[in-house]
N, C-alpha and C positions, 0 to 999 in steps of 0.2 A: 504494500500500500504506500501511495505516495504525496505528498502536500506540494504541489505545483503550482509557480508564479507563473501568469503569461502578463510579458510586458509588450508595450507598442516600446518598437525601437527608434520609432524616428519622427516626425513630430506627429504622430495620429494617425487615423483612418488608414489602419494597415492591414485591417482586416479581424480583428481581435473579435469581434463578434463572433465570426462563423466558426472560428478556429476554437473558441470557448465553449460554443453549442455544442462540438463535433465532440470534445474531448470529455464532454459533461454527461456523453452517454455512460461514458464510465468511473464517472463522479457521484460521490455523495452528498457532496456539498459543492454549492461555488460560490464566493465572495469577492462582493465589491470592496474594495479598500479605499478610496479615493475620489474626488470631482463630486460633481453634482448633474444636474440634467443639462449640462452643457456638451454632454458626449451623446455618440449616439451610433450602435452598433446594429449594424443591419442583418438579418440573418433571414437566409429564404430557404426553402425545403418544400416540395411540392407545387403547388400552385400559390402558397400563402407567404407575403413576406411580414416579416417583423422585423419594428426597429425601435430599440430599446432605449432608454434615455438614465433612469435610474437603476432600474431593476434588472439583475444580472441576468446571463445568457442562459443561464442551468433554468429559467421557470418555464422553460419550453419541454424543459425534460419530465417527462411524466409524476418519475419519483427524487429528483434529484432533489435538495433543500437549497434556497436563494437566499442568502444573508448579505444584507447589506450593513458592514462595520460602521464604528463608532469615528473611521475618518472621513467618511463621506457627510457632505452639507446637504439637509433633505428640504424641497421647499413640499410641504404638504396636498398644495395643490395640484404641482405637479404630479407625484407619484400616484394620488387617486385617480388622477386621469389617464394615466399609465395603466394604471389597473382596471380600469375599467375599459378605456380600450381592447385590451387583454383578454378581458371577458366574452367582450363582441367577436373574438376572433377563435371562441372556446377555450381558452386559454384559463384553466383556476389557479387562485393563487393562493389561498388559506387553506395553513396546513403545508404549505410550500415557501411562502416567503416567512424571513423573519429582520426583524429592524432593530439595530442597536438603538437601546434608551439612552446610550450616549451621545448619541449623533445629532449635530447641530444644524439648527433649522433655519433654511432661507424664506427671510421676512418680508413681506411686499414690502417694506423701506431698504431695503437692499436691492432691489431690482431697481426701486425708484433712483437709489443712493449711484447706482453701476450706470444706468441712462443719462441722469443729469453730468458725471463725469466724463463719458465718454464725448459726451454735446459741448462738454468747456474744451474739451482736451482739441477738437477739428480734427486740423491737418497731420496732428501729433496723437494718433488714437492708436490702442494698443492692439483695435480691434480685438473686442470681447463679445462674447454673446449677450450680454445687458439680461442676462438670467439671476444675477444677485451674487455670484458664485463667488467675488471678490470679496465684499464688503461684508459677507458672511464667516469667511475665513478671518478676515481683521478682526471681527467680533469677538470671533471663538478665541482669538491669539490675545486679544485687548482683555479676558475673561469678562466678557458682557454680552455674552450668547448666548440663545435660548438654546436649550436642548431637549429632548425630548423627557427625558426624566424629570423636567423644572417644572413641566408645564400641570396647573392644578386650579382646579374652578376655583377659586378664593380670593376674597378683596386684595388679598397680603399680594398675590402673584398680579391680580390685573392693577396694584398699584406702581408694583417694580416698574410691570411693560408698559403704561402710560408715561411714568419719567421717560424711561429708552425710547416712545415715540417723541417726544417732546422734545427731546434732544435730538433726534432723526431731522423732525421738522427744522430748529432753529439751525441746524449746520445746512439743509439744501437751502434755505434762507440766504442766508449770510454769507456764507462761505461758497457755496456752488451757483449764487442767483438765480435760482429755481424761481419760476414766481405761481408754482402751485400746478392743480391742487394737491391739497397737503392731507396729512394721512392723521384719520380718526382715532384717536384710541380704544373707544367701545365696539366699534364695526372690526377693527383688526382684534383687539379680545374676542367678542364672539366667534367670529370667524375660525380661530384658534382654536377654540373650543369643541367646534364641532368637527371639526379635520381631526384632529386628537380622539373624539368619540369613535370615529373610522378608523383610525389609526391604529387604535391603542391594543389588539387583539393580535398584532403583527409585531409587538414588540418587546425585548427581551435583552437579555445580559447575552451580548453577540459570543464575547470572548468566552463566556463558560459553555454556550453552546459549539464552539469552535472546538474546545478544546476534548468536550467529549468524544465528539466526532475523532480527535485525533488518537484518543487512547482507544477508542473501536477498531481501532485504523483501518478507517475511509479512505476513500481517496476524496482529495480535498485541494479544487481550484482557489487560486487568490488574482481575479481578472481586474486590471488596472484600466483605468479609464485614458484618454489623451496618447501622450507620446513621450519617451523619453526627455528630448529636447523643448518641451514645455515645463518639466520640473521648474519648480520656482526657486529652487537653488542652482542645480545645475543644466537649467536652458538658456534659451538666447534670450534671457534678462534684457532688457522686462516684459520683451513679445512671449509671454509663457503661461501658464492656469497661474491660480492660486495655493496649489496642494502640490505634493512631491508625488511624481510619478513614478519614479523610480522603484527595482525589485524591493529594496532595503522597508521601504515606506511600508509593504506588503504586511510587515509583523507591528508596527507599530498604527496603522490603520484598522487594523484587526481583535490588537491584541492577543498576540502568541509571541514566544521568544524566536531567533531566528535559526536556533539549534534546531528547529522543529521541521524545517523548509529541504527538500531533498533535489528541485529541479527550477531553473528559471527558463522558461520558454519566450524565445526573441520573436514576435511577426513580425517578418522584413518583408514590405512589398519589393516587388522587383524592381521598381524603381522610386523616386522619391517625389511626396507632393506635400505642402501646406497650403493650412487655411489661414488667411490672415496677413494681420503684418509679420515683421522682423526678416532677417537674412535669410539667404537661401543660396548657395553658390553654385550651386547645379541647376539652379531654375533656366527653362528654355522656354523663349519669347518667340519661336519659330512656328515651322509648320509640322517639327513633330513634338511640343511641348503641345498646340493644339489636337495633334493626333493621340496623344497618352490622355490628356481630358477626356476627347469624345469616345474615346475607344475604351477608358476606364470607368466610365460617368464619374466622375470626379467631381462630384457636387458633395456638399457636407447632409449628411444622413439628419442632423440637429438641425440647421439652421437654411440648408438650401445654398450656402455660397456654395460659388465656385472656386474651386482648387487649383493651388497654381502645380504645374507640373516638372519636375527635371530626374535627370540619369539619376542612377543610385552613387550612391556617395559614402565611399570604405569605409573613408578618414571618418567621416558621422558614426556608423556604426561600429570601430573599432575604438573611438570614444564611448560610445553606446553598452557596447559591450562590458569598458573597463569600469563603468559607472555601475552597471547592473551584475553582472556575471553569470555572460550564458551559458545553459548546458546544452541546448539546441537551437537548433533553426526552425521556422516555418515562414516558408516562402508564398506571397500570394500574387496573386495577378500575372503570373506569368504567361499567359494567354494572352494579354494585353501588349504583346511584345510580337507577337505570330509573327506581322507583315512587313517590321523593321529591315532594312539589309545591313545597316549599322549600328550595333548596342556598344554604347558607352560607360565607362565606369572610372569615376572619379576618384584618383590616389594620393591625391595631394593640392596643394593649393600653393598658389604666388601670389606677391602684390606687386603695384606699379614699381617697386624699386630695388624689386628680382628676390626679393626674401622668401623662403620655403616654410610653408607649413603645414604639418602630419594631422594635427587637429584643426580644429574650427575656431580659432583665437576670441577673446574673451571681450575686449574691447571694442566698444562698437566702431569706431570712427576708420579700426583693421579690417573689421567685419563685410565694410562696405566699399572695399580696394582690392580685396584676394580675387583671383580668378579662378577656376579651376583646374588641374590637370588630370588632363583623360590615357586610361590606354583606353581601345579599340577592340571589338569582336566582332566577327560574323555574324551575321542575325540569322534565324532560322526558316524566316519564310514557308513555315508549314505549320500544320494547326494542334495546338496543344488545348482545344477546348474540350473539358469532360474529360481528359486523357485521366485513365485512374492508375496505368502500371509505368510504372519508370521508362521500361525498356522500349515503350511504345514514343516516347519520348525521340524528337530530332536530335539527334548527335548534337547540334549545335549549342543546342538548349540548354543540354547534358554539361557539355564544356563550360555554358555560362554559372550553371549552378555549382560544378566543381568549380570554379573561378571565383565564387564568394564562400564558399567552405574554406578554399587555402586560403585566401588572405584573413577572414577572419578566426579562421583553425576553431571552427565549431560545425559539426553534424547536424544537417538539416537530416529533420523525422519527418515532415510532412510539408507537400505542395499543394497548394490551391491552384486549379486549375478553369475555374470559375464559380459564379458565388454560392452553388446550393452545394448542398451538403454533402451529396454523392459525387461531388468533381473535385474529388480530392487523391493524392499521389499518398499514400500512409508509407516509410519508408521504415522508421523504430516506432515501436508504438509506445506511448506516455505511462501507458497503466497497464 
């Protein structure tokens, strides 16, 4: 039995939905650690697709348990609506999900708080989702967050959260020039109230439910939301979430120690795309950064942007790697490469005044002077969709995926080959 991280390696939408359904067939649990409803994992299997925002990929699995840890920020209204979408699509989820009472809750003045800053911020926006997901983690870190445990019908509690509106108000005031409307204290209490009423049958002491499962020995997913390089310690600062995406984050979003952890599972799409602002030094502004778009649907599953696109990038991943510490690969989208006659892979980087760099430099003002350096492959010009056995695979293909095994000297176990569940290459199996 095994306790497996799957991280996104590079900044998001790497595919970590599908590849957490797949693996959750043979999981007893799977847990979110991490984000809020600003992520959003797509996963399709038959004629029906699902896309997930808070609620892990394992509630699709019949018997599997969906725990969402004490590190993730829940906004209430969201995940009812999750859930009940969920419903509409047969999907049950009581008796299946369970919700840390630690975990802190995103407050309609927080979405208000993440709107009004983004509106000051212009030409200089970090591009966020304006889903609260920031101003909730300052909370949590400021210790002036609600959590789910705090919350309790009584004067004492709806007096605390009318100061904390009160003070919401006077800072979008003042300080952000918001000029309203401004948020009620009695309509947000009630409100509160009765999402907590729904709520409150789903929720539980995550980590002692975690740890039973471990002494059962389950096998037990830890599914990261975002992308490595959005850690808000170690990404492209300040273009990054609010939460640490990283493997490490996985035992402290959870609570479990990290003796407990036996595998980190990396999703690498084949090539690289973000949402948003900040750096990107593989981005291609061409006619095949447009072909990797339309051929990947490179739209955000969350919010509907579109995705900027470029080559896959070592140097990111072999920082990726040293940050997390992979013990596999899984590769997605490689389909999305068929009709290329030239795949590129990026080993390093220069700036205007010939200086070399292995990683992706930390400083923004280098950030935005590096070029890239490519070697060069063959592309395979034949069709790897649905392909499920290796061998069936084009040579060329082959070469590319031993091409990022050696450079990053880790064992890819599994290829997606497109996005439902049966177009998949299983190569080690996890569990």
């Amino acid at each position: 039995m095994s306790n497996v991280i799957v991280i996104g390696s590079q900044w998001g939408d790497e595919g970590k939905g599908k590849m957490v359904d797949l693996l959750a067939e043979k999981a007893q649990a799977v847990v979110r650690f991490q984000g809020g409803n600003n992520a959003g994992h797509t996963v399709k299997f038959g004629s029906k697709t699902f896309i997930l925002h808070l609620i892990p990929s394992g509630i699709l699995q019949e018997t599997t348990k969906s725990i969402i840890g004490n590190g993730v920020v829940v906004d209430p209204e969201a995940i009812l609506k999750e859930l009940d979408d969920l419903k509409k699509l047969g999907i049950e989820s009581e008796g299946k999900l369970f919700i840390s009472d630690s975990a802190s809750l995103i407050m309609p003045y927080h979405k208000i708080l993440d709107q009004a800053r983004e509106e000051r911020l212009k030409n200089k926006k970090i591009g966020t989702t304006c889903r609260g997901i920031g101003p909730a983690y300052e909370d949590k870190i400021g210790r002036i967050g609600i959590r789910f445990a705090d919350i309790e019908d009584t004067p004492g509690f709806k007096e605390k959260l009318t100061l904390l509106i009160k003070d919401k108000n006077q800072h979008l005031k003042h300080v952000l020039n918001y000029e309203g409307p401004f948020l009620d204290p009695d309509v947000i209490f009630n409100d509160l109230i009765k999402s907590y009423q729904k709520l409150k049958g789903y929720l539980c002491d995550a980590s002692e439910l975690i740890t039973e499962g471990i002494e059962n020995n389950d096998n037990i997913l830890f599914e990261g939301a975002q992308g490595t390089f959005l850690d808000i310690d170690h990404g492209t600062y300040p273009f990054v979430t609010s939460s640490n995406t990283v493997s490490g984050n996985a035992c402290t979003g959870s609570g479990i120690p990290p003796t407990k952890i036996d595998k980190v599972i990396a999703i690498v799409k084949a090539y690289t795309t973000r949402v948003g602002q900040g750096p990107f030094p593989t981005e291609l502004h061409d006619e095949v950064g447009a072909f990797l778009a339309k051929n990947g649907h490179e739209f955000g599953a969350t919010t509907g942007r579109a995705r900027r696109c470029g080559w896959l990038d070592i140097c990111l991943l072999k920082e990726s790697n040293r940050l997390n510490g992979f013990t596999d690969l899984v590769i997605t989208k490689l389909d999305v490469l068929d009709k290329l006659e030239t795949i590129k892979i990026c080993i390093g980087y220069k700036d205007n005044k010939g200086n070399e760099y292995t990683s992706l430099p930390h400083k923004q003002t280098t950030q935005e002077i590096i070029e890239p350096v490519y070697m060069e492959m063959d592309g395979w010009q034949g069709n790897t969709v649905g392909v499920t056995n290796y061998e069936d695979l084009p040579e060329n293909a082959k070469k590319y995926l031993k091409k990022i095994e050696a450079l990053l000297k880790t064992p890819i176990c599994m290829i997606s080959t497109g996005p439902k569940r049966e177009e998949t290459i299983i190569l080690n199996r996890i569990f």
